[in-house]
N, C-alpha and C positions, 0 to 999 in steps of 0.2 A: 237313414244312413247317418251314422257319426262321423265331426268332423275326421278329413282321412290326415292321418300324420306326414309332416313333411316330405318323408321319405316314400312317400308313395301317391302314383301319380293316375287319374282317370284317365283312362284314352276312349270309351264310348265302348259300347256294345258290349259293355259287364266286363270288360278286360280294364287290369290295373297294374300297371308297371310298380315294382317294389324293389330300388336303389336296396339291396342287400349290406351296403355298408362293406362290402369285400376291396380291401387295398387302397381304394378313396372314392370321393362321392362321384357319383356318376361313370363307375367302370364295369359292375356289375350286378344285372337285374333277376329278379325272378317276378312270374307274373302270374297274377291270380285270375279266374276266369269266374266270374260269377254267371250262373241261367239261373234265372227264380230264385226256387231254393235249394239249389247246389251249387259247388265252386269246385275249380280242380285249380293245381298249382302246375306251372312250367318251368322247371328248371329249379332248385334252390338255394343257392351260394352253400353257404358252408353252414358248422354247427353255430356259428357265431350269428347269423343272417335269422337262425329259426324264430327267438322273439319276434324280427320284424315283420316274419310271414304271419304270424299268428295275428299282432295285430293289425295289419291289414286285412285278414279275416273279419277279425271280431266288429272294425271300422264298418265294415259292410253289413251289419245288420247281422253274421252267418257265426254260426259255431261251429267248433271242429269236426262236429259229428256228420254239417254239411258238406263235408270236402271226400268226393266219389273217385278221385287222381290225385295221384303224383306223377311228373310226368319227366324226369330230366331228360335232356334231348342225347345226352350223352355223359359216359362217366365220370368225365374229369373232375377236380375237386370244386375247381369254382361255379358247380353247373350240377354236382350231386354230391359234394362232400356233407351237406345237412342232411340226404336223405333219409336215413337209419334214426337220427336224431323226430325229427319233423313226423315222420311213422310213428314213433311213440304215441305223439300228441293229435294223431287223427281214427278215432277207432274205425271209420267206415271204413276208410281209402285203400285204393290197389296199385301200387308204386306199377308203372306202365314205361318198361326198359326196354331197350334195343337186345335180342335177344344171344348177342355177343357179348354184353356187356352186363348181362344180370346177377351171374358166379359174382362178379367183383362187387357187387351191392350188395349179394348177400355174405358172400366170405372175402372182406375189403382188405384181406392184407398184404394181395401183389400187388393190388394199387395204392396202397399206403407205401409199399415198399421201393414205389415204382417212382414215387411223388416224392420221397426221404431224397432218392437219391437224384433228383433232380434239385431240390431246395434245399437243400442239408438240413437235420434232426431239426436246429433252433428256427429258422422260418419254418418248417412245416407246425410245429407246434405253435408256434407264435398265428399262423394265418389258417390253420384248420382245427388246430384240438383232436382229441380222440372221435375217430372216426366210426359210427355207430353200424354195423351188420342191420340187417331186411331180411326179417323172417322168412325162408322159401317160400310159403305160402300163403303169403299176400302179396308175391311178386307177377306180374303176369307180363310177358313176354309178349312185344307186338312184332307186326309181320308187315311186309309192303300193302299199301293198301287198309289195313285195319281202321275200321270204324268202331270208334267209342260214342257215347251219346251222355251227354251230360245233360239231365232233364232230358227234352225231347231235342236238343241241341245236337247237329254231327262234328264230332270232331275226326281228322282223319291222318292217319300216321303214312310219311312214304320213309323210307329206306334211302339214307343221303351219304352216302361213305365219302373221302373224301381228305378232308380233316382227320376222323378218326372212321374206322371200321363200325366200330361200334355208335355210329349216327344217325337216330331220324331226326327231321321235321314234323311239327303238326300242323298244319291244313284247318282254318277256320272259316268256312264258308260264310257265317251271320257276319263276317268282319268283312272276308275277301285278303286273309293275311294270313302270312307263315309265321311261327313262329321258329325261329331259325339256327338257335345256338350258336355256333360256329362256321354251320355252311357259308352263310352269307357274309363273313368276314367281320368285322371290327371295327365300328361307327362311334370315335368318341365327341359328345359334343362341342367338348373346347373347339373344334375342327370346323364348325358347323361354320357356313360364312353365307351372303344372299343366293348363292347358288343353292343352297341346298346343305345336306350331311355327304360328308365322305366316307369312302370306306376302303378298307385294304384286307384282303386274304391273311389266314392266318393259319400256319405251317408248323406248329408247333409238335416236339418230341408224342410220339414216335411213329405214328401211322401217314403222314402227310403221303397221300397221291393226288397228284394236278391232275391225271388222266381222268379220275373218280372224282376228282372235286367238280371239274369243267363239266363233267356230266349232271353232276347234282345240282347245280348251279342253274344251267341249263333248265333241268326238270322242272324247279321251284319257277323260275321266270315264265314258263310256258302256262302259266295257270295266270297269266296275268294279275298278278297282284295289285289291291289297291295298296299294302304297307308290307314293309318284315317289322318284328318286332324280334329284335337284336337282343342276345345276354348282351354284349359289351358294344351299346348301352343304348335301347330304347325303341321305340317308332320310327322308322323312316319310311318316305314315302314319294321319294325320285324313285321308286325300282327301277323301271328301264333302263334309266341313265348309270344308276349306282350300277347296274347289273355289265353295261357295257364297260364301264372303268374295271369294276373285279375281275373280268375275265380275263381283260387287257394289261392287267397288272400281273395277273398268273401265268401269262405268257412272256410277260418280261423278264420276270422273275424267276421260271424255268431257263429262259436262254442263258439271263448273266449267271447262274445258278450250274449249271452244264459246264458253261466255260473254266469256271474255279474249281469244275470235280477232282483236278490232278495236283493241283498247289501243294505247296508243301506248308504254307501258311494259313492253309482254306478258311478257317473259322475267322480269323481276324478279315480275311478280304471278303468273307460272306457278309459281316455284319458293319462294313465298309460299302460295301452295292447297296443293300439294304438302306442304310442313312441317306443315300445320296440318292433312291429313289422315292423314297416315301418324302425328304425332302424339297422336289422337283414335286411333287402331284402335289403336296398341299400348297406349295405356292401358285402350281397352276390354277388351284383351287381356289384363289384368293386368300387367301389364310395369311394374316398379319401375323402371328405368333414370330419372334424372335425363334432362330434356329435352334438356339439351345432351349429356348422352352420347348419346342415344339421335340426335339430329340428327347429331355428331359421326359414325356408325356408317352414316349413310345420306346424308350429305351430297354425296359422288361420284354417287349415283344420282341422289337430284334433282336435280344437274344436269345428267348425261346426259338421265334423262326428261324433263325441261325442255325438252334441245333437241329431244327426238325426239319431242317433241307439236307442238313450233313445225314441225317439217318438215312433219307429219301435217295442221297447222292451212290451213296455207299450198296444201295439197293436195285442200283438203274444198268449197272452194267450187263449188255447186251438185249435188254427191253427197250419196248418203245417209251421214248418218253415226253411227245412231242402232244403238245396240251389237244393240239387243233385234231388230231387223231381219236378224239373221243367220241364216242358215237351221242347224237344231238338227244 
């Protein structure tokens, strides 16, 4: 193996976290799975990120011809905006999509247009670039339960909606570790303190259900994990603990979220709750950051979450919406 470049990190068991270089260092990963002689990718940032997957590849002794997956856990851009790109440069591979979310990989222009109008034209071009289409037929659509095998390796896809409709998880038994996208919320390490990583749910435009997230949540923690390995950003390996805080934060965050559904002000008082809670847990957290840095450091998310509780709110009238109502 060549030395591996900075930006990409071993974790054991042929799994290698690769800092995609998306927004700033350490906010979003994709992750290469080496058995033997084959590798699959999870997740991978944008068109901008593909260099860095490739040479983590190449680092690993593997060429492109050994890479049997792609695997984004879900469509969004920071998490498959490279896919279409990264397909070019792998002849073997079979991009492995949630099969709500395949249309948009292969004809990606309501989610281009979906993404325009969330960032306006100049950051979406500035932080994705043109967004490259996946031939129908290298795309193959997974199901709950699907087992792929990389070499003689299982990997094993569940069904995690939640965050987005369009979500799985992959299940790595040789590790004992999910890897998680977005289910399992948003761990950055500036955060990290001797307790452990924190982490906080992430709610962002336009699919957010807490009733399907708490459920996914749930599922993933029932396999007792030894780690998740997080797009935003890395290994963690409190699960139980982490797993009791995320739930517990989705239930707070429902409540004061319900109360604000009538305001006439909502967006400014959501993303007011929001500060004032993730402010409260990381200090409970021990987290020495200065409030403005630590606001600084999460201020993009609260206002994605912002909006993607107002989508959620606008969606709730006369359903249930009470998190603990989820079946376990």
């Amino acid at each position: 193996m060549s030395d591996l470049p900075d930006f990409v990190q071993a974790l054991g068991h042929g799994i290698y976290c690769i800092d995609t270089g998306f927004q700033r260092p350490l906010f979003d990963a994709s992750y290469l799975i080496a058995e033997g002689s084959r590798a699959a990718f999870v997740d991978t940032g944008t068109n901008h990120s593909v260099p860095r997957l490739l040479a983590a590849l190449a680092a690993t002794g593997l060429a492109p011809e050994a890479v049997d997956f792609v695997i984004p856990t879900h469509v969004h851009l920071d998490h498959a905006g490279g896919a279409g790109l990264l397909m070019q440069q792998l002849p073997a591979a079979q991009l492995v999509v949630h099969p709500l979310g395949a249309r948009h990989l292969i004809n990606p222009w309501k989610l281009v247009a979906g993404a325009r109008a969330v960032y306006g034209d100049a950051e979406f071009e500035r932080a994705y670039g043109t967004v490259v289409p996946v031939p129908a037929e290298r795309v193959l659509e997974s199901f709950d339960g699907m087992e792929l095998l990389l070499a003689q390796r299982p990997l094993r896809l569940l069904d995690t909606p939640g965050h987005a409709r369009h979500h799985h998880c992959l299940w790595d038994e040789c590790s004992r570790s999910f890897f998680t996208g977005d289910t399992f919320g948003l761990s950055y390490r500036e955060f990290d303190t001797a307790q452990g990583a924190w982490v906080l749910p992430t709610t962002t435009p336009v699919q957010f259900d807490p009733v399907a997230l708490r459920s996914s949540i749930e599922r993933l923690l029932s396999f007792s994990p030894d780690a998740m390995q997080l797009t935003h950003f890395g290994r963690v390996t409190n699960v139980a603990a982490l797993g009791v805080s995320l739930l517990a934060q989705l239930d707070e965050l429902v409540a004061a979220s319900l109360s604000l559904r009538d305001q006439p002000d909502r967006h400014a008082r959501l993303v007011q709750a929001l500060r004032a809670m993730y402010l409260a847990r990381v200090a409970a957290h021990g987290c020495r950051l200065a409030a403005e840095k630590a606001i600084a450091l999460l201020c993009a998310d609260i206002e994605l979450n912002a909006q993607g509780i107002a989508v959620w709110l606008d969606k709730t009238d006369g359903v249930k919406t009470k998190t603990e109502a989820a079946p376990g």
